[in-house]
Backbone as JSON, one array per atom type, in Angstrom:
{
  "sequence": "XXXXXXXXXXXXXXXXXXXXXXXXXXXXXXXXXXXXXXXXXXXXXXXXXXXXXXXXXXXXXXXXXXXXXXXXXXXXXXXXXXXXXXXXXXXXXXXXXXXXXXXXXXXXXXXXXXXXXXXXXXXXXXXXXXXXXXXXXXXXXXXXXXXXXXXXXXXXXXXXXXXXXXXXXXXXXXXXXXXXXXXXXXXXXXXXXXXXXXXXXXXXXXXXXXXXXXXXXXXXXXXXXXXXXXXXXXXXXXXXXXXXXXXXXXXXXXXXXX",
  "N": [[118.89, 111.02, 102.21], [120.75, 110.23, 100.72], [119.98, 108.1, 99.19], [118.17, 109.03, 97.3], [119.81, 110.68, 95.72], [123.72, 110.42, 94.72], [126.48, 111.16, 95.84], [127.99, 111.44, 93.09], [126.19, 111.4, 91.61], [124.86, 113.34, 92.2], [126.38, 115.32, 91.24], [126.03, 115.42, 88.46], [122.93, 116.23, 87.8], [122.99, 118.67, 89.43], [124.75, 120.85, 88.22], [123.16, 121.04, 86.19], [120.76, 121.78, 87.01], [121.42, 123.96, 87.81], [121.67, 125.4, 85.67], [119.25, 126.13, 84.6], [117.18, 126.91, 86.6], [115.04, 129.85, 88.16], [116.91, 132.73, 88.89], [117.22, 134.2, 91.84], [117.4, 137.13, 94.32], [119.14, 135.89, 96.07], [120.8, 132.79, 96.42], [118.94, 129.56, 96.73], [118.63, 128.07, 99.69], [119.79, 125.03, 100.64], [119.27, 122.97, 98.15], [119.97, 120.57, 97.13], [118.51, 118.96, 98.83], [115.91, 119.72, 99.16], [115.11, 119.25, 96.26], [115.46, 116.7, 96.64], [113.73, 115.9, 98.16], [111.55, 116.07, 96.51], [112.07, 114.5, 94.76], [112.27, 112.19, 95.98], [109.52, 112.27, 96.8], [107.72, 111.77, 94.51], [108.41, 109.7, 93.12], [107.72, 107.55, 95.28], [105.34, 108.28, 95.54], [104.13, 109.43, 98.1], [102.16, 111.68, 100.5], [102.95, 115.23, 100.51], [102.92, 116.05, 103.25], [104.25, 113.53, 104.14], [106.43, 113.71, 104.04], [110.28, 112.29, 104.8], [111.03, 113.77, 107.86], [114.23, 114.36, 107.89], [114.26, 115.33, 105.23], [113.95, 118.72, 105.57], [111.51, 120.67, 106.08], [108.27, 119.77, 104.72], [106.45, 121.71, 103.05], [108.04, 123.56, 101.86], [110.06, 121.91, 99.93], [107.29, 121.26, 98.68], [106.25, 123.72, 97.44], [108.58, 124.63, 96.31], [108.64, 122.68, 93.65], [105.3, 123.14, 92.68], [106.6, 126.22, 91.76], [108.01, 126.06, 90.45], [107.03, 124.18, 88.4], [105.02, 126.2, 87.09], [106.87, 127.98, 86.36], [107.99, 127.02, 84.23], [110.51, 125.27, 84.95], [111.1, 122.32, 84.85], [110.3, 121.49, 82.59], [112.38, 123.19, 80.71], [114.58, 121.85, 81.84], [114.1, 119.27, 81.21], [114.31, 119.69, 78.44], [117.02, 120.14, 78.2], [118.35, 117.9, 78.65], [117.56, 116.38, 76.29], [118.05, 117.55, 74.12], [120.58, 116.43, 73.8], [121.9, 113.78, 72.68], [119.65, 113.05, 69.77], [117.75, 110.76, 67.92], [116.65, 110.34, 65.53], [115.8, 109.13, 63.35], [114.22, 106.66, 63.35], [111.12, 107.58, 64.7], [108.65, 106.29, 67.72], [105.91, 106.69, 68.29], [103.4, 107.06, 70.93], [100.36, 106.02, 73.22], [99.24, 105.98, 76.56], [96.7, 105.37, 79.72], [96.69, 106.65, 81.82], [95.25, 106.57, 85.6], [93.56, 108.48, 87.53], [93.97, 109.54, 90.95], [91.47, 109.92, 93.5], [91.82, 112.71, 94.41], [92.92, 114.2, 92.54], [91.28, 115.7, 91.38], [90.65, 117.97, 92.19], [91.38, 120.51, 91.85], [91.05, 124.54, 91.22], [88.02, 125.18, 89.85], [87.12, 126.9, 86.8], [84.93, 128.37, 85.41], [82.39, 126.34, 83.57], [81.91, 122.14, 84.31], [82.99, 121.0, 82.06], [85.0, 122.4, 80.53], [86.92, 122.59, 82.64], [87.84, 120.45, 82.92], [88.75, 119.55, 80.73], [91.3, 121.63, 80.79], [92.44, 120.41, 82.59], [93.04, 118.42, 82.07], [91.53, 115.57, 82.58], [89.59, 112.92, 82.59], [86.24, 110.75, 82.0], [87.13, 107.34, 80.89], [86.88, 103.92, 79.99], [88.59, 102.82, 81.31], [88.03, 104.25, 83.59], [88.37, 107.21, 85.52], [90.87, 109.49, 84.66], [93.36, 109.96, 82.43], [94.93, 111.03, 79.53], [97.73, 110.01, 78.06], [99.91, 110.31, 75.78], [103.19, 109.89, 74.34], [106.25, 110.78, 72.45], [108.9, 108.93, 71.19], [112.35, 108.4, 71.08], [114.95, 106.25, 68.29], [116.33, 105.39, 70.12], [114.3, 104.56, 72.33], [113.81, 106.75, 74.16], [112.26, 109.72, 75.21], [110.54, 112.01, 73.7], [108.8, 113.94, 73.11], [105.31, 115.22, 75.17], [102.33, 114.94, 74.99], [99.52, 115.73, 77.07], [95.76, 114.87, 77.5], [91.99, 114.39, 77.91], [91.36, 111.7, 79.93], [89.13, 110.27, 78.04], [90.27, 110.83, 75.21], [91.05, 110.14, 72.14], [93.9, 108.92, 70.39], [95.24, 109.89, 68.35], [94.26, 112.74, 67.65], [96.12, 114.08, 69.15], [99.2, 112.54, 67.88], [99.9, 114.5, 65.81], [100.56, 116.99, 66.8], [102.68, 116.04, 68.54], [104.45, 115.38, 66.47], [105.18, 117.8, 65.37], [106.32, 119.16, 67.1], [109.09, 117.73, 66.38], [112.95, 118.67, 66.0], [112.88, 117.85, 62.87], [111.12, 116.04, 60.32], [111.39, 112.88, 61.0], [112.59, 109.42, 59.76], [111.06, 106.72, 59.8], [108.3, 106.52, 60.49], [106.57, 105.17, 63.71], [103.63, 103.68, 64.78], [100.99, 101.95, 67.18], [97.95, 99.65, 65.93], [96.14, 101.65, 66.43], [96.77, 104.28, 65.46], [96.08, 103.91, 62.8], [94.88, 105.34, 60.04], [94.14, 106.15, 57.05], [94.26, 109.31, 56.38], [96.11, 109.8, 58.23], [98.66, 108.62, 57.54], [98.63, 109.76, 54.44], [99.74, 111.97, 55.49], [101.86, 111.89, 57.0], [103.6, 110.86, 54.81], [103.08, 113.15, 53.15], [105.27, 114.68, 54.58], [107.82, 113.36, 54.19], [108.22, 111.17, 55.67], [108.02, 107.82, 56.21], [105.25, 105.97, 56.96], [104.48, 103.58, 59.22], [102.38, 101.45, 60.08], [100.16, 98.99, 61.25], [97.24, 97.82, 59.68], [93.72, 97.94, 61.02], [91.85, 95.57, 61.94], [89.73, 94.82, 60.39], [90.16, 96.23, 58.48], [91.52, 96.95, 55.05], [94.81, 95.28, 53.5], [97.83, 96.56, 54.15], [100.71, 97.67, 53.38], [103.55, 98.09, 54.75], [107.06, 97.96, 56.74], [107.47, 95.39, 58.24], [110.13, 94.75, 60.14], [110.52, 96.98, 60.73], [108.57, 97.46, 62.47], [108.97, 95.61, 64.5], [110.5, 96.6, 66.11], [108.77, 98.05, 67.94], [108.6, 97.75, 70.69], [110.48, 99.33, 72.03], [109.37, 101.97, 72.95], [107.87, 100.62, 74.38], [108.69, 99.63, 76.62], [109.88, 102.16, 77.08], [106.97, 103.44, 78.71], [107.34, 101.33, 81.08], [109.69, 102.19, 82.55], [109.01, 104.5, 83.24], [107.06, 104.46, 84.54], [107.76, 103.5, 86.92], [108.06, 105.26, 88.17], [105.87, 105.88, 91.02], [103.99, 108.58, 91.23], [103.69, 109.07, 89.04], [102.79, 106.55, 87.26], [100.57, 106.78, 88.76], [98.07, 109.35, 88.81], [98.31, 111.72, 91.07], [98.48, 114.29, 90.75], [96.6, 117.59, 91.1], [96.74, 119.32, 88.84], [97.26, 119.69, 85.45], [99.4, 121.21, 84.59], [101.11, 120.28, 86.62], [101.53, 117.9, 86.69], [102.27, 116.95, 83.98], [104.83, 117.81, 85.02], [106.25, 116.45, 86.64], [106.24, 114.01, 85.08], [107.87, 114.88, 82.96], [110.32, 115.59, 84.74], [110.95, 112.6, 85.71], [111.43, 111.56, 83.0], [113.48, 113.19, 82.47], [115.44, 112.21, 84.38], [115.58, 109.37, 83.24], [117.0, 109.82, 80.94], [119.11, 110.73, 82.05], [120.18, 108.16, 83.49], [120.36, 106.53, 81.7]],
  "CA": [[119.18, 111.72, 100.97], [122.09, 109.58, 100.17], [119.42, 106.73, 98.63], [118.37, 109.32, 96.5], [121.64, 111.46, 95.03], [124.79, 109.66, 95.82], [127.92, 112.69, 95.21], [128.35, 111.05, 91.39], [124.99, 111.51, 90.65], [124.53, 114.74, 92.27], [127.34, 115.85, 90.31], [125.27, 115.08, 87.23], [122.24, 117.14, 88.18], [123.42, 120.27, 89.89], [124.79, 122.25, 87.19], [122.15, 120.9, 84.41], [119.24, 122.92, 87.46], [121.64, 125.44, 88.53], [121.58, 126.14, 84.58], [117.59, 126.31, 84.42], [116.25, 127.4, 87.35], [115.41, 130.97, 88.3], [118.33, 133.27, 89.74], [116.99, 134.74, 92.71], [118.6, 137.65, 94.47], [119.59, 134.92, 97.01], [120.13, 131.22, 95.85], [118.0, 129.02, 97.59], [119.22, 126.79, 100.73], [119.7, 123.42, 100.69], [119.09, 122.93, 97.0], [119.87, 119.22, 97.25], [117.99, 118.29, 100.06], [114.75, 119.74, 98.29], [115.24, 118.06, 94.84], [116.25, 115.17, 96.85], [113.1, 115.48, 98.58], [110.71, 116.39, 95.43], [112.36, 112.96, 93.65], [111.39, 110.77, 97.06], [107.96, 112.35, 97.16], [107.37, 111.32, 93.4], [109.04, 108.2, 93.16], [107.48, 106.8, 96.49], [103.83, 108.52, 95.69], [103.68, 110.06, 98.95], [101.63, 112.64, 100.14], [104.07, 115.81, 100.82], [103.1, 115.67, 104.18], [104.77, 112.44, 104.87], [108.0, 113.44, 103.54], [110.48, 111.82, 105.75], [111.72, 114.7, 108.78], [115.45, 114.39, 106.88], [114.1, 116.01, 103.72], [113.47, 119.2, 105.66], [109.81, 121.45, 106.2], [107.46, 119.38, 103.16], [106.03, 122.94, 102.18], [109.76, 124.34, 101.03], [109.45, 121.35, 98.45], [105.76, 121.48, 98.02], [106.08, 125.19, 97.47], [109.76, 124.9, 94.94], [108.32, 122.05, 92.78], [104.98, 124.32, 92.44], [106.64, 127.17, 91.0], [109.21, 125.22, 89.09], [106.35, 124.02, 87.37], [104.44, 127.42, 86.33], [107.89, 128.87, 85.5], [108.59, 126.22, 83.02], [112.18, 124.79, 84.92], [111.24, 121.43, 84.36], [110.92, 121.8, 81.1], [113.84, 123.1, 80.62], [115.54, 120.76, 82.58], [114.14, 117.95, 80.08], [115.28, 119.9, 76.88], [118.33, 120.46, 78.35], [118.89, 116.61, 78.58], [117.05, 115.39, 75.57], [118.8, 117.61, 73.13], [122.23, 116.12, 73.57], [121.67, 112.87, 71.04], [118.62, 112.49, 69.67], [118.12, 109.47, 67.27], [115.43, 110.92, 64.7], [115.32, 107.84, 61.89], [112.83, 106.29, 63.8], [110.33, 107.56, 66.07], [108.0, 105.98, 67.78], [104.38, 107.04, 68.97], [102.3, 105.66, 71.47], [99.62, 106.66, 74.57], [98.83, 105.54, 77.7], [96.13, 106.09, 79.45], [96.95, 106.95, 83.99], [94.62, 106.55, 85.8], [93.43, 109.13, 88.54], [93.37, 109.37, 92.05], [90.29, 110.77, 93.46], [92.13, 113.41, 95.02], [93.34, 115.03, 91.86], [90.03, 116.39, 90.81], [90.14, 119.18, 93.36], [91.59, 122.13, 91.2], [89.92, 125.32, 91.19], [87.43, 125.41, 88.6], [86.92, 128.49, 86.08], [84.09, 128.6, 83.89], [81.77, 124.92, 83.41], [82.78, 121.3, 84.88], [83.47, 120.62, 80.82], [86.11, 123.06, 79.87], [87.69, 122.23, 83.78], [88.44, 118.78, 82.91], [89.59, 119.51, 79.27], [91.98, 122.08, 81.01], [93.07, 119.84, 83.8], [93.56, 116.76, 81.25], [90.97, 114.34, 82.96], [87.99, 112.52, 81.87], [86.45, 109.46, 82.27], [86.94, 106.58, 79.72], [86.4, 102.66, 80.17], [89.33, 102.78, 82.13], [88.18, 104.72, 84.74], [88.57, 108.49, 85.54], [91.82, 109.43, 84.39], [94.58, 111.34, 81.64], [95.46, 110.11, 78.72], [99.17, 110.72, 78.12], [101.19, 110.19, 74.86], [104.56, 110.48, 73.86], [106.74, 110.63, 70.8], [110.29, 108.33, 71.61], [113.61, 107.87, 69.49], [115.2, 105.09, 68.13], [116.85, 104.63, 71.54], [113.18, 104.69, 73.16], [113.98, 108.0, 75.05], [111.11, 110.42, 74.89], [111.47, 113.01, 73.34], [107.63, 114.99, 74.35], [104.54, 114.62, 75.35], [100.81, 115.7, 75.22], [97.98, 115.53, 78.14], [94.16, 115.18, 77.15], [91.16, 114.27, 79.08], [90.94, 109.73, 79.63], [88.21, 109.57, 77.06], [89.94, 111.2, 73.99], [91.82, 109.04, 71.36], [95.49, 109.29, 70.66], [95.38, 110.37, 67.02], [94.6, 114.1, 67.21], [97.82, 114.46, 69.73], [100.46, 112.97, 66.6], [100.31, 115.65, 65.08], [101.25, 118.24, 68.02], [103.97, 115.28, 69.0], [105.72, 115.48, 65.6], [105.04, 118.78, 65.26], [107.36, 119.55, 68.14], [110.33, 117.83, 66.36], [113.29, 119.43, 64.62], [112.83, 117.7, 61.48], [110.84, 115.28, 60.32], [111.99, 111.28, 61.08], [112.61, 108.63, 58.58], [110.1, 106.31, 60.01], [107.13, 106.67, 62.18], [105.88, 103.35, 64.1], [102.96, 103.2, 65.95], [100.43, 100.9, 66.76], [96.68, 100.34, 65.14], [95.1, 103.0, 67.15], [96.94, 105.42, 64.75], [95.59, 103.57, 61.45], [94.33, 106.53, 59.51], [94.26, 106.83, 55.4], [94.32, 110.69, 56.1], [97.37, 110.0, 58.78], [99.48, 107.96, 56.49], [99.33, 110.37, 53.94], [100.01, 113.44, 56.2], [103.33, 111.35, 56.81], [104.64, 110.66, 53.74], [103.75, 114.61, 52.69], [106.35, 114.94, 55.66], [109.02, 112.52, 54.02], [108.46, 109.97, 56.57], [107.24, 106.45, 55.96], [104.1, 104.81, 58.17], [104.92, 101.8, 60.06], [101.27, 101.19, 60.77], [99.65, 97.7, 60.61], [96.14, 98.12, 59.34], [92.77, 97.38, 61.85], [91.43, 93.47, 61.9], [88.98, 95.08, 59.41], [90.72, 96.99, 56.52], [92.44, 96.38, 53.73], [96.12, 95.28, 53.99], [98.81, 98.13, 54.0], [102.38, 97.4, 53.01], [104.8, 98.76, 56.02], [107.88, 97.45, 57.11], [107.49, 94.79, 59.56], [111.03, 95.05, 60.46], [110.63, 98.68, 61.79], [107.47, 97.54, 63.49], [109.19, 95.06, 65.22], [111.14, 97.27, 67.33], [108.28, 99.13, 68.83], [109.14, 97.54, 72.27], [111.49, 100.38, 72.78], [108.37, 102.98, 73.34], [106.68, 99.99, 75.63], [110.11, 99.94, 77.43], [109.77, 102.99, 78.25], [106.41, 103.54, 79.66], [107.45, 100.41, 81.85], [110.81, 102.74, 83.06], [108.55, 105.93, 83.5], [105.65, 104.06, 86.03], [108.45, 102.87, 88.28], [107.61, 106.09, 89.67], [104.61, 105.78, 91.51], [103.02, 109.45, 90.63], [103.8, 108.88, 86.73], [101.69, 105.29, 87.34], [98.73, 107.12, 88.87], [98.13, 110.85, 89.21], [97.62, 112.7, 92.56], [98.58, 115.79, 90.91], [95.47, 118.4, 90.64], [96.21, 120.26, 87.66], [97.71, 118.96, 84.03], [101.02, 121.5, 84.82], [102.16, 119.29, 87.52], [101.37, 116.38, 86.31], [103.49, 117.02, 82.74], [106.17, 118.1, 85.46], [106.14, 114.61, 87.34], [106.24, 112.6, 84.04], [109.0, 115.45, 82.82], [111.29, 114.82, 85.61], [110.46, 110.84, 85.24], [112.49, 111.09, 81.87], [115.11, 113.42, 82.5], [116.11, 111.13, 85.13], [115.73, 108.33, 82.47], [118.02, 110.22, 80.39], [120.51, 110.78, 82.69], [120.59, 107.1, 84.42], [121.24, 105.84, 80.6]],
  "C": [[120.14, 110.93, 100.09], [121.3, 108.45, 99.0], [118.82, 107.41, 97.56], [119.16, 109.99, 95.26], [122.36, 110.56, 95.99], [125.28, 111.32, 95.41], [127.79, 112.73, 93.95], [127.36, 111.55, 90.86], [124.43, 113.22, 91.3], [125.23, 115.84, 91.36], [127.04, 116.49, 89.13], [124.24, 116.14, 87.26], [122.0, 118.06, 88.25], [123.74, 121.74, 88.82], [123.82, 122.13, 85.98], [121.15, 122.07, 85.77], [119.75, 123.94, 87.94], [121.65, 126.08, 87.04], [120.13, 126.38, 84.09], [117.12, 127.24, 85.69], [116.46, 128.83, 87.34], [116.19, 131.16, 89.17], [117.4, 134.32, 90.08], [118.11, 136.06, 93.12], [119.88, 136.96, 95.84], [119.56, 133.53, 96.62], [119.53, 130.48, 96.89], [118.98, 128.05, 98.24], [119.05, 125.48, 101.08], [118.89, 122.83, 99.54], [118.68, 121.34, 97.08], [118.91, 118.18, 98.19], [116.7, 118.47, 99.42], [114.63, 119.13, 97.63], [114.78, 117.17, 95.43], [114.59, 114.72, 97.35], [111.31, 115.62, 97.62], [111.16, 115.01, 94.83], [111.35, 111.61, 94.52], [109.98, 110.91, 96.81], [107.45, 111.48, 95.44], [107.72, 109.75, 92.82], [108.49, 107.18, 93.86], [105.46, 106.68, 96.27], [103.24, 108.51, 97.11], [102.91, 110.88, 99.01], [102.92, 113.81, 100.51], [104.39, 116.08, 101.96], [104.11, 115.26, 105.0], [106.22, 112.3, 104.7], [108.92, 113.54, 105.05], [110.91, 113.83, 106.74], [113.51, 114.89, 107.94], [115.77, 115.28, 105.83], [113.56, 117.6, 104.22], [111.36, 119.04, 106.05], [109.02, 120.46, 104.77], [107.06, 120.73, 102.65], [107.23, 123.19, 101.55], [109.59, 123.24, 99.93], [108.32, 121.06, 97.89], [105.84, 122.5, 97.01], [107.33, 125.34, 95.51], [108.91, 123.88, 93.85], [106.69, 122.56, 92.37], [105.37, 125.58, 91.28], [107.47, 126.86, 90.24], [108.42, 124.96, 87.63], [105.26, 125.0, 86.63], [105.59, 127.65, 85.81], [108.46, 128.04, 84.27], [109.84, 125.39, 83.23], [111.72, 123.47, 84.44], [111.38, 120.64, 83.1], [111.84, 121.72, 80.31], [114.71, 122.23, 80.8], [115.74, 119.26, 81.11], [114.87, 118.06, 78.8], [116.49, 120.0, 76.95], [119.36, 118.72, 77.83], [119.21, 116.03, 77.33], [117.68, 116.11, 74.2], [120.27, 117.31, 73.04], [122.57, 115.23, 71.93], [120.41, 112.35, 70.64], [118.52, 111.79, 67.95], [116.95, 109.45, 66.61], [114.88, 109.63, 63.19], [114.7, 107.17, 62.24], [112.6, 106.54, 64.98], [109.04, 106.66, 66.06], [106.35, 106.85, 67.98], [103.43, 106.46, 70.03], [102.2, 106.58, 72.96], [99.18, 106.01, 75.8], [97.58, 105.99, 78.49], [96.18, 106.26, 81.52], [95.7, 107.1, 84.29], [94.45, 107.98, 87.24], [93.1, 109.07, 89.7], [92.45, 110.66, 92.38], [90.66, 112.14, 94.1], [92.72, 114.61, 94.16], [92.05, 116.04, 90.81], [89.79, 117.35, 91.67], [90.91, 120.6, 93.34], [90.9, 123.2, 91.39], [89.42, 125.32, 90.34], [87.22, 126.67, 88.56], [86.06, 127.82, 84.89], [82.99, 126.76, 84.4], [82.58, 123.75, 83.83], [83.72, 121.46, 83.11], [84.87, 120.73, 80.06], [87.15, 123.05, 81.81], [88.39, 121.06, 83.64], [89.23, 118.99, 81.63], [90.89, 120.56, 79.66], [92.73, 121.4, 81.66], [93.42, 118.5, 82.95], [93.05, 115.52, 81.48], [89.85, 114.27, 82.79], [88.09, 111.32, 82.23], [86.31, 108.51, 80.65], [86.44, 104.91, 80.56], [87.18, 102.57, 81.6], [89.29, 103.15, 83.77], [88.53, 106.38, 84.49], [90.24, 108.88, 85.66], [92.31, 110.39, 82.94], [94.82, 110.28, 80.87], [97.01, 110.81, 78.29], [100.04, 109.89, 76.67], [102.53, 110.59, 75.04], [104.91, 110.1, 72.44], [108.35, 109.99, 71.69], [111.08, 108.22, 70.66], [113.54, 106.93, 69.23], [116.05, 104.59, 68.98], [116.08, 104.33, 72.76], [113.66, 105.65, 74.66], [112.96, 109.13, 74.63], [111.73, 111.99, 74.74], [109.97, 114.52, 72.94], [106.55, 114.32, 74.32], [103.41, 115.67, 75.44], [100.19, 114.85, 76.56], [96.76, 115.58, 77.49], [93.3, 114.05, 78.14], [91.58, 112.54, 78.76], [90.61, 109.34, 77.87], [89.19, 109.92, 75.33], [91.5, 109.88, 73.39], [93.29, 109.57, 70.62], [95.29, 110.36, 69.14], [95.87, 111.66, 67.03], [96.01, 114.66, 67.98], [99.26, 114.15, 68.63], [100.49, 113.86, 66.44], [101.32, 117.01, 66.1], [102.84, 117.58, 68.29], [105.14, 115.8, 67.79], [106.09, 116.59, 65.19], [106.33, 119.57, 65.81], [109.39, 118.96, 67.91], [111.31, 118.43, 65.57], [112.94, 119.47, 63.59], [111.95, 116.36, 61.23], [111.45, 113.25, 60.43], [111.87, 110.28, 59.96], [111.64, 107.77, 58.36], [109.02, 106.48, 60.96], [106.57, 105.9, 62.94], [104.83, 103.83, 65.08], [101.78, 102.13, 65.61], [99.38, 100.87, 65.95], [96.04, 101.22, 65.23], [95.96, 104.15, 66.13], [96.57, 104.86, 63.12], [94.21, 104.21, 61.29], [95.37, 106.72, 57.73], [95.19, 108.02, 55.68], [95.7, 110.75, 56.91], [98.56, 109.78, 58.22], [99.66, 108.85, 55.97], [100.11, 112.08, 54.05], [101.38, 112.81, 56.46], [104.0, 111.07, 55.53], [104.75, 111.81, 52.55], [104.82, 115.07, 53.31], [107.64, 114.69, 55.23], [109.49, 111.82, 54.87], [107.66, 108.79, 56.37], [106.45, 105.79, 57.28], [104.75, 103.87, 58.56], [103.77, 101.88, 60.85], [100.73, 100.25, 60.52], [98.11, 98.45, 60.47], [95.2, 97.52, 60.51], [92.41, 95.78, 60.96], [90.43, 93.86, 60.5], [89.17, 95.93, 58.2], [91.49, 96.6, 55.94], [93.87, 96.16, 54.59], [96.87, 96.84, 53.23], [100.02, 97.89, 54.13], [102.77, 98.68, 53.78], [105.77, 97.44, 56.24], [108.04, 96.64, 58.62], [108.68, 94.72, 60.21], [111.52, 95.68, 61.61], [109.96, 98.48, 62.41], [107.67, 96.87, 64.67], [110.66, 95.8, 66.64], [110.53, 98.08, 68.59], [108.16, 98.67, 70.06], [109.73, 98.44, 73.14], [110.45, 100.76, 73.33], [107.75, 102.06, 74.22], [107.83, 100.04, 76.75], [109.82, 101.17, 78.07], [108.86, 103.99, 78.9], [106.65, 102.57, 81.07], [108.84, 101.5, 82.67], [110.2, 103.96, 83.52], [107.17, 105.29, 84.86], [106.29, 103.2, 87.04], [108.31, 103.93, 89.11], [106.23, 106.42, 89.85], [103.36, 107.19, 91.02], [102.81, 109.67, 89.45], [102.91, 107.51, 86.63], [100.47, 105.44, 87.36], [99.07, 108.66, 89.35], [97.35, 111.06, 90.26], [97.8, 114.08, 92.05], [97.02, 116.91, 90.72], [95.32, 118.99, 89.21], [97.3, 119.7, 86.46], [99.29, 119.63, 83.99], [101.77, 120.83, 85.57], [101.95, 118.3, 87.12], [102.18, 116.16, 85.32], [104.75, 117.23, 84.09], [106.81, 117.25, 85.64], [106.82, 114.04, 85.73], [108.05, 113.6, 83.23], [110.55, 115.36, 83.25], [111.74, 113.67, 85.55], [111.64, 110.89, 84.37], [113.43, 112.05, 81.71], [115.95, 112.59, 83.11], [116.3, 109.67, 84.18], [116.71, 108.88, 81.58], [119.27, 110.27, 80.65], [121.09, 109.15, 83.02], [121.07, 106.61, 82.53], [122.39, 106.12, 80.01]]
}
């Protein structure tokens, strides 16, 4: 446990999930040791199984990280973090696309495969059978949310939900060509935020600030800081709630360690 919380960093932690989670009429036992053993399992891309003997029964954190993630704590947990300083004069944009292990296609289905996969967030694209996963990041490349949709679909229609979700609109918006869109552009600058989009190999040129564009490293930064943990790299989770939880967790912990 020690390799994942030291004291310092448990310190850190404890009262941000003893201020989220639900209040039972009993608090739950061995708080730390769970977490501790919900971080290893995700971090390591175990199964929950294999979690070491140390970390407790694996069901008790099968079971808490589960209902953490219907009840929304993780969530929480993230907004708790991510509204301390957030650094709104330029965001970024930008999607990824995880790939799936074959083991996460084994949800219960309701209704047609069609509307199972568009619920569960996976489809296949070139890539392979898999989630496509955006985010929206500051200007300190700290994420600040994120959409799920199946592999195949294309980042675009998610902006909108991303920026949607922030207080106020941002000064600049950067992403890459995959968001070069006429109709997107000027849906940003009805906003009072300026594009930072280079144009495709095939359209006209489009005056943006190469400047601002040249920072968008941050947002590659930090998918490269979010797939150091193995189940945010590739999904084992079954269903699109645990899987946002995983990648949720991912960057509170990136929040905190900065």
């Amino acid at each position: 446990m020690q390799s994942v919380f030291s004291d310092t960093a448990w310190s850190v932690w404890e009262p941000l999930i003893e201020e989220v989670r639900p209040k039972g009429k009993t608090p739950p036992k061995n708080l730390r040791r769970t977490i501790s053993a919900i971080f290893w399992r995700h971090q390591n891309g175990a199964k929950w199984r294999a979690l070491p003997s140390e970390f407790g029964p694996w069901w008790i954190a099968a079971q808490l990280f589960i209902r953490w993630s219907k009840l929304g704590v993780w969530q929480r947990l993230f907004e708790k973090v991510k509204d301390r300083d957030q650094a709104l004069g330029m965001v970024f944009l930008d999607g990824t696309t995880i790939r799936a292990h074959h083991k996460a296609a084994g949800a219960t289905k309701k209704g047609d495969s069609g509307r199972y996969r568009d619920r569960e967030a996976l489809g296949r694209s070139r890539g392979g059978f898999g989630t496509k996963v955006c985010v929206a990041a500051d200007g300190h490349g700290r994420a600040l949310s994120f959409t799920l949709s199946p592999g195949q679909a294309h980042e675009l229609p998610c902006a909108y939900a991303l920026l949607d979700d922030l207080p106020h609109p941002p000064t600049y918006v950067v992403c890459d060509r995959g968001y070069a869109s006429h109709k997107f552009r000027e849906y940003l600058r009805d906003r009072g935020s300026r594009p930072v989009i280079p144009p495709r190999k095939n359209d006209p040129e489009v005056a943006f600030p190469r400047w601002a564009y040249r920072h968008r490293h941050l947002v590659e930064n930090l998918w490269a800081r979010l797939k150091e943990w193995r189940t945010v790299a590739t999904r084992y989770e079954k269903t699109a709630a645990s899987f946002l939880s995983v990648i949720l967790i991912a960057a509170t912990a990136d929040y905190i360690k900065a």
